[in-house]
Backbone as ProteinMPNN parsed JSONL, in Angstrom:
{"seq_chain_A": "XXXXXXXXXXXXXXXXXXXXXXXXXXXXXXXXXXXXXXXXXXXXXXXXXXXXXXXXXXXXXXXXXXXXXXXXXXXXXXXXXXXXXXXXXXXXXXXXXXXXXXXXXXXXXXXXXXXXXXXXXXXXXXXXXXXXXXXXXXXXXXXXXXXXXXXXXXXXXXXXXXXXXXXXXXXXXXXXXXXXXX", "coords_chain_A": {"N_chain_A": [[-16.953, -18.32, 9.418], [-13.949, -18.46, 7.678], [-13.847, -17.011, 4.271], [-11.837, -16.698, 2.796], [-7.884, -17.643, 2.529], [-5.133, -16.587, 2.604], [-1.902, -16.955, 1.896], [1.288, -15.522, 2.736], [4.778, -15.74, 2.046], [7.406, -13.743, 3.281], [10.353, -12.139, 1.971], [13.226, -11.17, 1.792], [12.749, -8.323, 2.533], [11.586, -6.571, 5.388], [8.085, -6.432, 6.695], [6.469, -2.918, 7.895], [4.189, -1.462, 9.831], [3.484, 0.569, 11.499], [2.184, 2.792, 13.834], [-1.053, 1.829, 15.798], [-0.406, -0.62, 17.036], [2.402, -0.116, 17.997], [1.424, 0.989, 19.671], [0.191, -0.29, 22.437], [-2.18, 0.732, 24.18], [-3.551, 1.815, 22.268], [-3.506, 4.959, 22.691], [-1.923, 6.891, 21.036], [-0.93, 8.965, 18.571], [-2.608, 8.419, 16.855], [-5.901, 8.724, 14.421], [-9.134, 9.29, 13.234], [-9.293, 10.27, 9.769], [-10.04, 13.214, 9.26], [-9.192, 15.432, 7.684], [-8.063, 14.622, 5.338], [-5.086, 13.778, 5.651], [-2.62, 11.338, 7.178], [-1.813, 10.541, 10.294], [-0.238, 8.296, 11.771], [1.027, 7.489, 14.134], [4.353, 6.467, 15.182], [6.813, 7.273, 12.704], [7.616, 4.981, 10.055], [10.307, 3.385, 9.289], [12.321, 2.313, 6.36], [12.433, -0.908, 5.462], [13.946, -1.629, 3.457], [16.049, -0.818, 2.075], [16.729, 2.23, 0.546], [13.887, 4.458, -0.236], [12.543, 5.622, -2.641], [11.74, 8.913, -2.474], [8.127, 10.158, -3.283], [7.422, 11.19, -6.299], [6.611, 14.751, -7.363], [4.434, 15.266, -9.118], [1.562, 13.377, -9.699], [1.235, 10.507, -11.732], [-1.202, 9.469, -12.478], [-4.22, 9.296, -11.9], [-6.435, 7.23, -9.328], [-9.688, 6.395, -8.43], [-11.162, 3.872, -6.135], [-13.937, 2.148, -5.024], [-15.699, 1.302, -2.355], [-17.864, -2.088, -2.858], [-18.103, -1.367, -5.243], [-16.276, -0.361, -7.806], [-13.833, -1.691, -7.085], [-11.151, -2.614, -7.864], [-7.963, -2.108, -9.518], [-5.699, -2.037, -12.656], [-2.937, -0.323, -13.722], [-1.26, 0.724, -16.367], [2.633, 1.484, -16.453], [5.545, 3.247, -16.471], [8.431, 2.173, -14.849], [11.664, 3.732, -13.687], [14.536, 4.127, -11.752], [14.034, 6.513, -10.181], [10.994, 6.369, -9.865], [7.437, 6.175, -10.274], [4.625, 8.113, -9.011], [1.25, 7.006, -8.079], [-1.902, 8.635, -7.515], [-4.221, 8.088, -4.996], [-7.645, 7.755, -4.527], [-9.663, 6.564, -2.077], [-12.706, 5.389, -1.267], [-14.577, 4.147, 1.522], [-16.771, 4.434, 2.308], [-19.377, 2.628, 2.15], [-18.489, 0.595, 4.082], [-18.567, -2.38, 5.97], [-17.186, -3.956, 7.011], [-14.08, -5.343, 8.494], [-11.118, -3.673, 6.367], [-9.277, -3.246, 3.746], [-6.227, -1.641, 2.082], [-4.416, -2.529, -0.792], [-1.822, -2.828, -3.141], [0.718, -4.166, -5.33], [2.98, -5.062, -7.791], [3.598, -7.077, -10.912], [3.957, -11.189, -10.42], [7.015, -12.551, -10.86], [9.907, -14.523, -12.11], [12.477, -15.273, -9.824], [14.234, -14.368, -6.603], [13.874, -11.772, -5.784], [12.032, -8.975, -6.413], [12.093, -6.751, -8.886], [11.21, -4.632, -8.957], [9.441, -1.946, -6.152], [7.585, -1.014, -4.145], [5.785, 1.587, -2.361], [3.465, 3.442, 0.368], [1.844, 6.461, 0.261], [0.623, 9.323, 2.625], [-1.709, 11.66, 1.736], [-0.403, 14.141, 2.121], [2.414, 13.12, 1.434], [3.755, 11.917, 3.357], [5.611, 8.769, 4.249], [3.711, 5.952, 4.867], [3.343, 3.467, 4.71], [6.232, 1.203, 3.764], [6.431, -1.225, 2.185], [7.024, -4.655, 1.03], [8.759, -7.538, -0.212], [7.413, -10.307, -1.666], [7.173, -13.876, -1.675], [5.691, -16.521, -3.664], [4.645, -19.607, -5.154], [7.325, -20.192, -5.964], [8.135, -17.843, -6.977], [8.067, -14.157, -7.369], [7.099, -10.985, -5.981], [6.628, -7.29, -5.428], [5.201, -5.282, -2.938], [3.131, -3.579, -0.66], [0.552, -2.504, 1.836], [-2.379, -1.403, 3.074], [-4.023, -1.052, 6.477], [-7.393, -0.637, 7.659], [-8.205, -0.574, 9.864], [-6.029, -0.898, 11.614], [-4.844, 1.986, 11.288], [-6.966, 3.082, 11.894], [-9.277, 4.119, 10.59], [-12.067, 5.524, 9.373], [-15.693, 5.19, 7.766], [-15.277, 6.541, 5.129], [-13.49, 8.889, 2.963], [-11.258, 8.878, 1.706], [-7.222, 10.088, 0.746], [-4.508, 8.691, -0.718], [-1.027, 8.438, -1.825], [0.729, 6.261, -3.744], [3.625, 5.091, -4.676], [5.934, 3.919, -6.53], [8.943, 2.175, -7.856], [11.62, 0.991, -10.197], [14.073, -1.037, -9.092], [16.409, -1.517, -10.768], [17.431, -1.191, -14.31], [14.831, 0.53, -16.386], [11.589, -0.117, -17.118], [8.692, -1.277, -18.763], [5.988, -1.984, -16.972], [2.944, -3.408, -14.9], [0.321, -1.626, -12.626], [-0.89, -3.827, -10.002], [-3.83, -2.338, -7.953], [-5.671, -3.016, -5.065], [-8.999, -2.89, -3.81], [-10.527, -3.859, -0.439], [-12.789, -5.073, 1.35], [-12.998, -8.128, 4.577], [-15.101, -10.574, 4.779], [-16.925, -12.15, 7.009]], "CA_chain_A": [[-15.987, -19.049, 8.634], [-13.3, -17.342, 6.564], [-13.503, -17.111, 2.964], [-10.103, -16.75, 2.195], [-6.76, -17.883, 2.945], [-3.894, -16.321, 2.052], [-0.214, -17.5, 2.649], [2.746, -14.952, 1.794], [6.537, -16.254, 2.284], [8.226, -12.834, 2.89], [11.656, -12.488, 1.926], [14.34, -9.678, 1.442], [12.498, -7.173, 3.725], [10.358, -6.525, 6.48], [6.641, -5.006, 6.565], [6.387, -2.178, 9.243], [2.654, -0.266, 9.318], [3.837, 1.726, 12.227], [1.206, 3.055, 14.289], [-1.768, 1.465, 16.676], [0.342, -1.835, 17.366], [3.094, 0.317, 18.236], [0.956, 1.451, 21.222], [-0.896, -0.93, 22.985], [-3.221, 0.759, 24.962], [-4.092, 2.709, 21.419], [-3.373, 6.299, 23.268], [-1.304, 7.806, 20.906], [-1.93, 10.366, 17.701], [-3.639, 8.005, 15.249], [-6.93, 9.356, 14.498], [-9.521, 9.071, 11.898], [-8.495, 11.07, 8.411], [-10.952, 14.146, 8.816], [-8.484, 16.228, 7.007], [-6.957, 13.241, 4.45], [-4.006, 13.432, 5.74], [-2.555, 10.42, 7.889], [-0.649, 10.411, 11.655], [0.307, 6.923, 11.633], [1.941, 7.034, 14.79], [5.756, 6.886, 14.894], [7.169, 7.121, 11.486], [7.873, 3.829, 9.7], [11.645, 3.358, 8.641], [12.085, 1.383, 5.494], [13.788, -2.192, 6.114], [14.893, -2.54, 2.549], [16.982, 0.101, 1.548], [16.389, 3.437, 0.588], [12.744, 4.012, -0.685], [12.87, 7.003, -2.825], [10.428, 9.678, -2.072], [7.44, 10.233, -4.258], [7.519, 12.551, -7.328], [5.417, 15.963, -7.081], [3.209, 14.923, -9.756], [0.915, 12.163, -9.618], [1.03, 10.192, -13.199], [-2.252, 8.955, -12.91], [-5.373, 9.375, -10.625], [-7.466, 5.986, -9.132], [-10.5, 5.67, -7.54], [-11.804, 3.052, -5.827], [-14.926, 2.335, -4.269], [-15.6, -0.375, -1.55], [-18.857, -2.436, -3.465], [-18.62, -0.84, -6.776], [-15.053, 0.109, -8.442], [-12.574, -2.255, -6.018], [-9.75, -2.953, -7.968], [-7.377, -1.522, -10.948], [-4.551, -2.732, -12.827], [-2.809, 0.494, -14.081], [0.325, 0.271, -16.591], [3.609, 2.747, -15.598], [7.188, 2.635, -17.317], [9.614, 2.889, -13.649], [12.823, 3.804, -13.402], [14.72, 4.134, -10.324], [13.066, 7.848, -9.554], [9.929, 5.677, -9.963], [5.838, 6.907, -10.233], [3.403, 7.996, -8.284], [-0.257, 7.405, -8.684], [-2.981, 9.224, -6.604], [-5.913, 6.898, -4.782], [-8.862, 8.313, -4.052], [-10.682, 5.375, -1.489], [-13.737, 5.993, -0.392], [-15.01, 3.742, 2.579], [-18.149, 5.001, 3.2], [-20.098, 1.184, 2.939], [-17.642, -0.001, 4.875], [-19.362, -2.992, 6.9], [-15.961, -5.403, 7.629], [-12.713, -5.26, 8.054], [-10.991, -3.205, 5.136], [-7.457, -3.822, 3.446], [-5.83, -1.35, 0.589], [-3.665, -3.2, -1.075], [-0.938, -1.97, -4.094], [1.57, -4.754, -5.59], [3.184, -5.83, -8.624], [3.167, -8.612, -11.059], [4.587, -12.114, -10.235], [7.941, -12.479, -11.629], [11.064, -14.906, -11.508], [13.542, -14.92, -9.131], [13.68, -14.185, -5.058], [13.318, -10.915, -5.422], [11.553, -8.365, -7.612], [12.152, -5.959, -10.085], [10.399, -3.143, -8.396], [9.35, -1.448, -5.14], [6.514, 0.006, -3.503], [5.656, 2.356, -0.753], [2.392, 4.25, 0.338], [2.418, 7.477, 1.179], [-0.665, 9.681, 2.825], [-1.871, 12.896, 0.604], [0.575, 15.05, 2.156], [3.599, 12.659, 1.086], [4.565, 10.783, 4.85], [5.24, 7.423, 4.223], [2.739, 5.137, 5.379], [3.984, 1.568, 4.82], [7.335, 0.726, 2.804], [6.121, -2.046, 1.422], [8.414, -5.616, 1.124], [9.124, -8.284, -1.193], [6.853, -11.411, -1.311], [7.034, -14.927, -2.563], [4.319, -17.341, -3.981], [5.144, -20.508, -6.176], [8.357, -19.763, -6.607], [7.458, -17.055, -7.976], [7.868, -13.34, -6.288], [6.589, -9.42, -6.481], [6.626, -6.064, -4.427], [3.785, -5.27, -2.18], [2.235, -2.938, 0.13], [-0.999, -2.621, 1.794], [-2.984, -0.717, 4.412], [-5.44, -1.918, 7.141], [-7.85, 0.574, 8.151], [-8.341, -0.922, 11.147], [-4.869, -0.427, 12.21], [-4.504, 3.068, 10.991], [-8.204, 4.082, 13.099], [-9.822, 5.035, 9.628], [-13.719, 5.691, 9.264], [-15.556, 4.851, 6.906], [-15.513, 8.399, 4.603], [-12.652, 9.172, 1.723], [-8.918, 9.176, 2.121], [-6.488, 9.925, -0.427], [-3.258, 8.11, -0.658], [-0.064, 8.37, -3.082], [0.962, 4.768, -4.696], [4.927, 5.179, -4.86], [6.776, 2.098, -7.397], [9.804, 2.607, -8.659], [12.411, -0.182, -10.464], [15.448, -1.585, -8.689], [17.09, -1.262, -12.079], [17.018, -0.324, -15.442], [13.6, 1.7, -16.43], [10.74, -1.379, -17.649], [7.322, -0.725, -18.379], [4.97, -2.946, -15.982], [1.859, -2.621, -14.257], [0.597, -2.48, -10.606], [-2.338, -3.861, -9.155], [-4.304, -1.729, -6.534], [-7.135, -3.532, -4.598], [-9.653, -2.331, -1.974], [-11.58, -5.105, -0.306], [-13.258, -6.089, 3.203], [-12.812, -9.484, 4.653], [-16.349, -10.734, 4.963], [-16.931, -13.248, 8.27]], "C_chain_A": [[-15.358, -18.103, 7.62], [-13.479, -18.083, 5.331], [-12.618, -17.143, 1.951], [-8.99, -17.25, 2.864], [-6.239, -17.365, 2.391], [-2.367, -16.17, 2.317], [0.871, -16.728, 1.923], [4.034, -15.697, 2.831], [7.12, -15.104, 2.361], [9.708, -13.344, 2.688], [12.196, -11.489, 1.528], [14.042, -8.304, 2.486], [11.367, -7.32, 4.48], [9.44, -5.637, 5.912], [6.399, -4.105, 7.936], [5.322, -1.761, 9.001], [3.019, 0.635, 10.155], [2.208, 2.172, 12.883], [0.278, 2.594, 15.633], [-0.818, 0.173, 17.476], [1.822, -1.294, 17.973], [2.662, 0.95, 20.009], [-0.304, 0.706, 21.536], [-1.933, -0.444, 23.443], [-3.888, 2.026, 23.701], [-4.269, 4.643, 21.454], [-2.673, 6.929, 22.29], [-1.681, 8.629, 19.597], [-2.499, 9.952, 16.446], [-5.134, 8.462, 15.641], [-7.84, 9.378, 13.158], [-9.311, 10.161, 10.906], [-9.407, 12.193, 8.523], [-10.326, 14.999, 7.692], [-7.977, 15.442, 5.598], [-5.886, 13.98, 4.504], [-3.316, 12.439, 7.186], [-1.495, 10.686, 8.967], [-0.694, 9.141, 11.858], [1.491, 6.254, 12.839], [3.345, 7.795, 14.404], [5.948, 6.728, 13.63], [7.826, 5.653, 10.539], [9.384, 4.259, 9.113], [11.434, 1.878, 7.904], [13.212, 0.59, 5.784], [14.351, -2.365, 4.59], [15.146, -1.713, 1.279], [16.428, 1.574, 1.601], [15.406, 3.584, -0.272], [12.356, 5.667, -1.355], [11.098, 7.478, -2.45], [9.157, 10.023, -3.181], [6.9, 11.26, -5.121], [6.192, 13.04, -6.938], [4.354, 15.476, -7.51], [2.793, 13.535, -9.909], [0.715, 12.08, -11.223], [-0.215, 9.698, -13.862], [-3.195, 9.373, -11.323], [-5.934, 8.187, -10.505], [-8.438, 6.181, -8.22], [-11.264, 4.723, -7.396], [-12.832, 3.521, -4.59], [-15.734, 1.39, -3.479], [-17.365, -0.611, -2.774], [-18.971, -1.902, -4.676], [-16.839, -1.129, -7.387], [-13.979, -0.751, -7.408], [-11.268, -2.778, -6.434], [-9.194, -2.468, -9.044], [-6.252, -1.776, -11.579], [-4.387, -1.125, -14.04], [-1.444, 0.62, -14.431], [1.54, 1.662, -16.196], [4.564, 2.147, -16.352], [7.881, 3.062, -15.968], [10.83, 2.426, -14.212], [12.906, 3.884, -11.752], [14.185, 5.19, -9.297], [11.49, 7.14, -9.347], [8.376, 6.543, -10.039], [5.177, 6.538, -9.043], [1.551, 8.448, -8.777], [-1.133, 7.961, -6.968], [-4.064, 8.399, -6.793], [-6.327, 7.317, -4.116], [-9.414, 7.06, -3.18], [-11.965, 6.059, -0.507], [-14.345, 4.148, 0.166], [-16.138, 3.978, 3.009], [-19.321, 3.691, 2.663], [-18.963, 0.497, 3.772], [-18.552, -0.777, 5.97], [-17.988, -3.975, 7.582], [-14.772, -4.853, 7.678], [-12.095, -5.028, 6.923], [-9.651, -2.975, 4.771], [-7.807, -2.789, 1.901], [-4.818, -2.083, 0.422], [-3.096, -2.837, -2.74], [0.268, -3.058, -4.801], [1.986, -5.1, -7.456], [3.371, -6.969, -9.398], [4.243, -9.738, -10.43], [5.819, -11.853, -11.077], [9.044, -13.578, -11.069], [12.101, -14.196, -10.488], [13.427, -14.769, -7.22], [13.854, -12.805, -4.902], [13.528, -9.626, -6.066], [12.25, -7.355, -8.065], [12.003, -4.553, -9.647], [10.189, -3.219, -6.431], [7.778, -0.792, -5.062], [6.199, 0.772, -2.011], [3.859, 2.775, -0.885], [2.791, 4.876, 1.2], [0.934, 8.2, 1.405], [-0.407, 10.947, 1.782], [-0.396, 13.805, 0.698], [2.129, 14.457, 1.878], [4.49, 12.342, 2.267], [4.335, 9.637, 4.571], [4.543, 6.591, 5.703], [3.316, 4.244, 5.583], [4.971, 1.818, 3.265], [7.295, -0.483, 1.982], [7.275, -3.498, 2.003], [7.807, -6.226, 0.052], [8.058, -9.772, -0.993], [7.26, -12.502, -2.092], [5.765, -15.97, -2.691], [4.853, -18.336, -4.954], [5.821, -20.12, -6.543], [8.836, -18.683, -7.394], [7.287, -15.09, -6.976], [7.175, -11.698, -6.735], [6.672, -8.727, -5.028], [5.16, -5.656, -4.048], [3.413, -4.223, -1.224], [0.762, -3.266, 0.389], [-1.004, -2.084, 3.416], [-3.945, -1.817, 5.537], [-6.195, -1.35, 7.971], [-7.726, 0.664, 9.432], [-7.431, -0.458, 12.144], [-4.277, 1.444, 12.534], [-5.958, 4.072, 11.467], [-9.212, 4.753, 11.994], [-11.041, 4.849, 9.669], [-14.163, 5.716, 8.465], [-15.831, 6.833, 6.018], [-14.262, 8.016, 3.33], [-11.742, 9.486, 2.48], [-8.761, 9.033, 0.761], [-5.157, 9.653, 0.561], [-2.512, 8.148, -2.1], [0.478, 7.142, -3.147], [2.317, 5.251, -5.424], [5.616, 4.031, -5.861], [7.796, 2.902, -7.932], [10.762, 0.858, -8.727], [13.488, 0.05, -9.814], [16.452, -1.87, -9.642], [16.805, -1.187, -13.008], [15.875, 0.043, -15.666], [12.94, 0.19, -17.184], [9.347, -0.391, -17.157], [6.562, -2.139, -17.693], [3.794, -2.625, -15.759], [1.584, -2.859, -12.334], [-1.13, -2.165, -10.287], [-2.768, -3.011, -7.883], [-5.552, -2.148, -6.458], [-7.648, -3.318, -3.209], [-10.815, -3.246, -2.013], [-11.889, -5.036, 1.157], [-13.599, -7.457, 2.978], [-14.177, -9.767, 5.189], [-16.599, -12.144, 5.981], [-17.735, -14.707, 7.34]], "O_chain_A": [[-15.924, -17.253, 6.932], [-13.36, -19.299, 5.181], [-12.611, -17.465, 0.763], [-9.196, -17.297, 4.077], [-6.639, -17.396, 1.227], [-1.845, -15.244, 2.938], [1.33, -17.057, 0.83], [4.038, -16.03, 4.016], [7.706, -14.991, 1.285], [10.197, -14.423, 3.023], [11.532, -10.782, 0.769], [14.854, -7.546, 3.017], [10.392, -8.039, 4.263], [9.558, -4.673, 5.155], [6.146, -4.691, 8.988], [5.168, -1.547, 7.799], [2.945, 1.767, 9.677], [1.185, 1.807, 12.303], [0.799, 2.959, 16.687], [-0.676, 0.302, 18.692], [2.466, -2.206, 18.492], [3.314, 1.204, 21.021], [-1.444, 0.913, 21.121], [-2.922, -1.134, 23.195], [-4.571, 2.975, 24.085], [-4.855, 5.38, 20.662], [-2.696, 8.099, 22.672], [-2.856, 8.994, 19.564], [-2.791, 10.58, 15.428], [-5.546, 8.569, 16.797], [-7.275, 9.479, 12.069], [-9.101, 11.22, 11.497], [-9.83, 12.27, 7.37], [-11.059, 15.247, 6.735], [-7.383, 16.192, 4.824], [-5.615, 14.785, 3.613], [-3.574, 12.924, 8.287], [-0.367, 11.028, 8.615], [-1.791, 8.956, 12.385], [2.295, 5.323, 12.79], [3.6, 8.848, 13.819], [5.169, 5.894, 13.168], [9.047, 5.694, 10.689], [9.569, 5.342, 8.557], [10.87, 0.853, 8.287], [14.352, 0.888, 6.143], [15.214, -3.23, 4.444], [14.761, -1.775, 0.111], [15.786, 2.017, 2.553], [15.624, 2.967, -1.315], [11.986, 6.634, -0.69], [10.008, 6.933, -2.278], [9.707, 10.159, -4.274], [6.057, 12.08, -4.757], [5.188, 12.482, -6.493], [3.391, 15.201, -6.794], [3.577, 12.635, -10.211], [0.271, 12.983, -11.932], [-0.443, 9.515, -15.058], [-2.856, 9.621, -10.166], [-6.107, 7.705, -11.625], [-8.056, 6.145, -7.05], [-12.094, 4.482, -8.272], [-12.823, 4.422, -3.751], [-16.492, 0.657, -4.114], [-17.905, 0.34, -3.339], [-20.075, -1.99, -5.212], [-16.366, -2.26, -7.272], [-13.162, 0.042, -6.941], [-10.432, -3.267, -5.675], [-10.079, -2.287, -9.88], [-5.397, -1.729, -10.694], [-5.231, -0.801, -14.876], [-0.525, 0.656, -13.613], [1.141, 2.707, -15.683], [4.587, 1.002, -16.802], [7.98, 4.279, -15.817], [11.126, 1.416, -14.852], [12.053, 3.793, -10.869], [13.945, 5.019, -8.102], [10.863, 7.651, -8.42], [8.457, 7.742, -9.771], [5.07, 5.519, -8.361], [0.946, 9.364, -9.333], [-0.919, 7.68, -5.789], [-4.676, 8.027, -7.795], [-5.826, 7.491, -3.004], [-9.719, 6.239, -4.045], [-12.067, 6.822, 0.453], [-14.48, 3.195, -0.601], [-16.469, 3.696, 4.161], [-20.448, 4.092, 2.955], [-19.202, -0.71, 3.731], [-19.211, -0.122, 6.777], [-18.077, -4.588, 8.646], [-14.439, -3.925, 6.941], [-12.24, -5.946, 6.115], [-8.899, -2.469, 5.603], [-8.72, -2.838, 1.077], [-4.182, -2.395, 1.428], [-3.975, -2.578, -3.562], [1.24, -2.303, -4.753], [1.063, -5.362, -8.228], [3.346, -8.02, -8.758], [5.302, -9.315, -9.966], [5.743, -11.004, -11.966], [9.205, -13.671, -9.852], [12.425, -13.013, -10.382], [12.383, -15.149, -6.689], [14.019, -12.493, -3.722], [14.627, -9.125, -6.301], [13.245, -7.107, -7.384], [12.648, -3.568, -10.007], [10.579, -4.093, -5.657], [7.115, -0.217, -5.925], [6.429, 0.397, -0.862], [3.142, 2.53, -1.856], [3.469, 4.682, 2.209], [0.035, 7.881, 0.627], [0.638, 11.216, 1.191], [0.41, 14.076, -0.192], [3.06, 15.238, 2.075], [5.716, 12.458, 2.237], [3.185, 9.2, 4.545], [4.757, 6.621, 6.915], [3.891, 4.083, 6.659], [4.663, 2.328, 2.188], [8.153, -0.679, 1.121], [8.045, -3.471, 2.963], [6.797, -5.86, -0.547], [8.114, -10.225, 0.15], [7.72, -12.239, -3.203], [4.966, -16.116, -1.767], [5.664, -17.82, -5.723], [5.599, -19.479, -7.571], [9.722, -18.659, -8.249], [6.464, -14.926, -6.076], [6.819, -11.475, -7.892], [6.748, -9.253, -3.918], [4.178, -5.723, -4.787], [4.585, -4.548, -1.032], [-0.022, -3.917, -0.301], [-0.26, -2.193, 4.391], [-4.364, -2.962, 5.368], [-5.849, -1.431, 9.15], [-7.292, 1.612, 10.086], [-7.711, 0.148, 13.178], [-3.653, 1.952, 13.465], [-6.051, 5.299, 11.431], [-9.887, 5.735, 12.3], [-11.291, 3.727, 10.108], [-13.453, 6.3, 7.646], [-16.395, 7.86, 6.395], [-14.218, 6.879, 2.86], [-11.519, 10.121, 3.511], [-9.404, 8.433, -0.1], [-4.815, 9.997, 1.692], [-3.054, 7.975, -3.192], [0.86, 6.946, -1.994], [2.264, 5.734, -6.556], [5.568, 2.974, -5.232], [7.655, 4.041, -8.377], [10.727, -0.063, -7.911], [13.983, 1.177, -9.826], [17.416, -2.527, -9.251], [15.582, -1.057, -13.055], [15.415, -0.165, -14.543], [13.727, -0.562, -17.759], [9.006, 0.406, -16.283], [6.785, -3.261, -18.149], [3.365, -1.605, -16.298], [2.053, -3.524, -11.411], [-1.976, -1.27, -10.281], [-2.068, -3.027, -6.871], [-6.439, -1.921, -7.281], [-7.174, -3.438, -2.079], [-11.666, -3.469, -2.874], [-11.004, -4.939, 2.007], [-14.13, -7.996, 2.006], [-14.443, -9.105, 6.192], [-16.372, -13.226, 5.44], [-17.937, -15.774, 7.921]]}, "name": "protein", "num_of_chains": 1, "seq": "XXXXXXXXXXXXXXXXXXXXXXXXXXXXXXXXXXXXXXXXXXXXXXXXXXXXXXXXXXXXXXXXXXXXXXXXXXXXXXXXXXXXXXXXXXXXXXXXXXXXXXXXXXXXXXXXXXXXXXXXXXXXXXXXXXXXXXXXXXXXXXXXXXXXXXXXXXXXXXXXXXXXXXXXXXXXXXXXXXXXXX"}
């Protein structure tokens, strides 16, 4: 029996992960991270607009740690060049199905304020993220799924891209690493 439900409404853009689902019979160059850095398949193209690329320097470092350290709410001032934070995940209890996940807060309107991407160490986007809604109520989102992307349980690093869709605001952005427990 699941323990959770969770119902998103997208709206404004699509979510692509790119990768295993892209090839059915799982043959092609995804592979677990020995190196941390991610082949994800064909390259994801972003559905909702142009998703700038993610500055040299990382503004902050995170790690999480499945059963100990799993989630962080970490504040940022974006502009349209936007920040990137560096996430350390380590996986190594990994017993279930395992989701990173990267979004900002709720906010009026149909559709947010901000942006997110993930990108692997070496700076290839991963997933472009999209726009969600919830009680009327919407925010920018990303999120991984190991599963999809062939990962083991061990340490990956990933870069945490946000930037604002206009003028420069300070905010914050949730990043949460969880497995879905049967």
């Amino acid at each position: 029996m699941r323990w959770a439900l969770i119902l998103f409404v997208l709206s404004g853009c699509e979510m692509y992960f790119g990768g295993p689902d892209d090839d059915p019979d799982h043959s092609g160059p995804v592979r677990p991270d020995p190196d941390n850095s991610v082949d994800a398949g064909a390259a994801p193209t972003p559905d909702c607009g142009v998703v700038p690329e993610p500055t040299g320097m990382c503004a902050a470092t995170v790690s999480l740690v499945l059963t100990q350290q799993m989630s962080a709410i970490v504040p940022v001032t974006l502009d349209t060049t936007g920040v990137t934070l560096c996430v350390r995940l380590d996986s190594s209890a990994m017993t279930h199905p395992t989701y990173f996940e990267a979004h900002t807060p709720e906010e009026n309107g149909s559709v947010p304020s901000f942006g997110v991407a993930i990108y692997d160490a070496n700076g290839t986007l991963i997933e472009d993220g999209y726009d969600a809604q919830l009680n009327n109520k919407t925010y920018a989102t990303a999120g991984l799924d190991y599963w999809k992307l062939q990962w083991s349980q061990s340490v990956h690093y990933v870069k945490v891209h946000a930037w604002s869709r206009g003028p420069a605001q300070a905010t914050q952005l949730q990043l949460s690493f969880y497995q879905v427990l049967d």
